[in-house]
N, C-alpha and C positions, 0 to 999 in steps of 0.2 A: 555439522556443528562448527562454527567459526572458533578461533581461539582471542585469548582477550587482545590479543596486539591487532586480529582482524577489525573486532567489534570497535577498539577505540581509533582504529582509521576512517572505519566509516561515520564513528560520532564524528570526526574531526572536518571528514569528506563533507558530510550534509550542511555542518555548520560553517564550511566556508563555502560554499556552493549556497545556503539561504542567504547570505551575508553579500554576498558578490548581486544576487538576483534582487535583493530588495536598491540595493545601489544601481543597478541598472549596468552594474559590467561582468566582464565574461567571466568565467572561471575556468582554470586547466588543470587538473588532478593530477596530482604526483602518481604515477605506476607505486602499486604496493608491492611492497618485496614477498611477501607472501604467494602462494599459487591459489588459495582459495580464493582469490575476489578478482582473479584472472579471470575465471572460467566463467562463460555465457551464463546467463541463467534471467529470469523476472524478478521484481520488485516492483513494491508499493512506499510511496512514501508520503509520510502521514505528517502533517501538523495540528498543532490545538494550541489557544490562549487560553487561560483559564477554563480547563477542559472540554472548551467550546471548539468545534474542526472547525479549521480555518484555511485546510487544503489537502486533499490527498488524491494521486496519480499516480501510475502504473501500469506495469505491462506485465503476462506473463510467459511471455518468451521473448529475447534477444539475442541479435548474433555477433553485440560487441561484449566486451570483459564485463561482469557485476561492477564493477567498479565505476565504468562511465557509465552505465544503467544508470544507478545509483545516483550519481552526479546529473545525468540527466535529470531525471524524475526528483530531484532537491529542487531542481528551479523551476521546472512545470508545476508541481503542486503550491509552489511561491506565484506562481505571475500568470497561469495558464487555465488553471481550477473553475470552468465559469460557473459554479454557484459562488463564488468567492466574487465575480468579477467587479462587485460596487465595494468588497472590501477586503481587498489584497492588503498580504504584510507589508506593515512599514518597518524603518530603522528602529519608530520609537518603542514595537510590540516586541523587538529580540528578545531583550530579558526577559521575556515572558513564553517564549514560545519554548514547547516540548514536544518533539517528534517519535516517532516510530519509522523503523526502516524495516520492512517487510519482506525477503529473502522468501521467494518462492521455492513449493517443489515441482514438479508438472506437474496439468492437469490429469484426475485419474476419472476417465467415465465412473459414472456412479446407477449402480443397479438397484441400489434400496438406499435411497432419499431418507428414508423413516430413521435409518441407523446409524447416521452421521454423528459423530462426536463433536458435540456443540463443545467451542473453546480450543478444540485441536482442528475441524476442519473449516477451511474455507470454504463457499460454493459459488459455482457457476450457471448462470441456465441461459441458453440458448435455445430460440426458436422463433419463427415468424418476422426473420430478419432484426430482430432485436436482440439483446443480450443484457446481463448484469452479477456483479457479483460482491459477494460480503468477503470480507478479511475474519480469518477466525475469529478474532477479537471481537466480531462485533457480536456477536450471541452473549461472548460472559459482560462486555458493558451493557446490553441492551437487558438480558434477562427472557431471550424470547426462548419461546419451546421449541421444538425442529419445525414442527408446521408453520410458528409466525415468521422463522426464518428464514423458510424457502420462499414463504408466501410474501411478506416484506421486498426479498429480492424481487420476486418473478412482478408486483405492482409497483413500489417505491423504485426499483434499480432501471428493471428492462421495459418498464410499464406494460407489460401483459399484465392476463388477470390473475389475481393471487392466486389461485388453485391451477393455475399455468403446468405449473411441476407435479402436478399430477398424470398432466396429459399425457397418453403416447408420444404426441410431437414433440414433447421436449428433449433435449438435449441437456443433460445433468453431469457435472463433476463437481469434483472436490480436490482440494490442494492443502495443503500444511503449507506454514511459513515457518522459522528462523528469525524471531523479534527482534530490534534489537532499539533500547530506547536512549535519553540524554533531553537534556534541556540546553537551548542554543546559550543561554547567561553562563552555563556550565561549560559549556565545551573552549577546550586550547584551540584556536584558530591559528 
């Protein structure tokens, strides 16, 4: 669990780290005095205009601080997202854009698929050289059951066939995140 001085570093990290990437210059993140956003870890970072995704990228595992994770993955899911690529953020969508920053836990192999706790876990499938995965979040916006939502990843993500995670050959985890949201018209830069 972050504390609130962590969470409003990172609103502040994303929102000048979007701000820098839609201008087209660099950004360099202030070191947080904190030790939690020190330490390695993955993230996902999420945009939406009018609750429409407008960019989300990540990793889940890194061997620099959370911190430039973080900053990294603010400007790839800005300028890098290629289902976005004919409509990357501009200056004039800021006041309108609201992210999510996504604070990974590791992956944890998963033995029974059926039992996942839609809204706390994320999942992963791997197999046949492909891969894909949902953000817990997306089961409670989506409204899917566990089966559309393995099966959604294993055809929409990794394009296997839905019933993929069924297979013996799959490769299955699940992961929790640490959410953490704000709107860029909102954030002190």
């Amino acid at each position: 669990m972050f504390s609130d001085d962590d969470k409003n570093y990172l609103r502040r990290l994303v929102g000048g780290a979007l701000v820098a990437a839609v201008a087209g210059e660099n950004f360099a993140p202030v070191k947080p005095a904190g030790a939690a956003l020190t330490q390695s870890g993955g993230c996902f970072v999420t945009y939406k205009t009018g609750g429409e995704l407008r960019g989300c990228l990540g990793c889940f595992t890194s061997d620099q601080p959370l911190y430039l994770t973080v900053a990294a993955y603010a400007n790839l899911s800005a300028t890098a997202d290629p289902r976005f690529a004919g409509n990357r953020l501009r200056a004039a969508d800021l006041p309108r854009v609201e992210f999510e920053v996504s604070v990974l836990s590791p992956l944890t192999p998963c033995a029974a698929p059926e039992k996942i706790g839609l809204g706390r876990d994320g999942i992963y499938v791997r197999g046949g050289g492909r891969s894909g995965c949902f953000l817990p979040q997306v089961a409670t916006e989506t409204g899917w059951s566990v089966a559309e939502f393995w099966g959604n990843c294993c055809a929409g993500k990794a394009g296997l066939p839905a019933d993929f995670w069924r297979s013996p050959n799959a490769e299955l985890f699940t992961f929790t995140a640490e959410i953490i949201t704000g709107k860029i018209g909102a954030v002190e830069r």
